[in-house]
C-alpha positions in Angstrom: 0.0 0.0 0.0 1.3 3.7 -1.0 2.0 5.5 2.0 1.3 9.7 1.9 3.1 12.8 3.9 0.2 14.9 4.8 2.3 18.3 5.3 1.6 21.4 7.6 3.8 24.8 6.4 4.5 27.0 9.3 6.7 30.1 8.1 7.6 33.2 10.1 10.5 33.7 13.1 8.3 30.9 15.0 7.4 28.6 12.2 10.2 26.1 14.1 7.4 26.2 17.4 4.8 26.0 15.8 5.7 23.0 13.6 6.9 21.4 16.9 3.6 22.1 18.8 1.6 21.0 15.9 3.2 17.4 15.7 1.8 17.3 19.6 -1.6 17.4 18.0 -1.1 15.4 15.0 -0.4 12.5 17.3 -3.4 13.5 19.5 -5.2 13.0 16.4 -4.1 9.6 15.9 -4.1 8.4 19.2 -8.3 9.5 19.2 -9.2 8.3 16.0 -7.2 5.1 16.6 -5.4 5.4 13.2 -2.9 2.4 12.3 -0.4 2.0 15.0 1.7 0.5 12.9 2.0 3.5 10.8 2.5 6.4 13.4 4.6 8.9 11.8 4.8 11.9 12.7 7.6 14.7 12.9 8.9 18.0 11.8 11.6 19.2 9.8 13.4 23.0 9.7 13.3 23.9 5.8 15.2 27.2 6.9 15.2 29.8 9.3 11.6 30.9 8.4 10.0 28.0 7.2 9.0 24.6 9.4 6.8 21.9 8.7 4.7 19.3 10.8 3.9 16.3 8.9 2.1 13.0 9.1 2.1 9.6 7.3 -1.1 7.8 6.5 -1.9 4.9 4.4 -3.1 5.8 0.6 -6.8 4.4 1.8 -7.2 6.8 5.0 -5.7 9.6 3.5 -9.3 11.1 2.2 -11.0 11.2 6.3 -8.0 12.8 7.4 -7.0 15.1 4.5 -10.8 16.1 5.5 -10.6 16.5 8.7 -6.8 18.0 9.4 -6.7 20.1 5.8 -2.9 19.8 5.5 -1.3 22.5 3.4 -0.3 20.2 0.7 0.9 15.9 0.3 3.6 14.1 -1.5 4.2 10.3 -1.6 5.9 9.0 1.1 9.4 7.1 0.4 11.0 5.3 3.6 
């Protein structure tokens, strides 16, 4: 199965926070919506030093509920 990185763009002097406090409730998320524990990724990543994203891995076939339900900025295949 095709896994997706749901991505969150946080820009700004505290785009780096933000991205960090967002992962907190991306795994909320998946903790109450008992998402596939198997697949629990989750993170953030500095793009530069005004730009941050928060980002989450789901399976191709939950990617529609969540994509719903989170509105990430944007998506991209996911390779491990």
């Amino acid at each position: 199965m095709r896994k997706l990185k749901l991505i969150w763009d946080f820009k700004g002097p505290n785009g780096l926070k933000i991205a960090q406090h967002h992962e907190k409730h991306l795994k909320e998320y998946i903790s109450i919506e008992n998402l596939n524990l198997n697949l629990n990724i989750t993170g953030f990543e500095i793009i530069n030093d005004f730009h941050a994203i928060a980002f989450m891995v789901v399976n191709e076939d939950e990617m529609k509920p969540v994509r719903d339900a989170l509105k990430p900025h944007r998506g991209q295949v996911y390779i491990e």
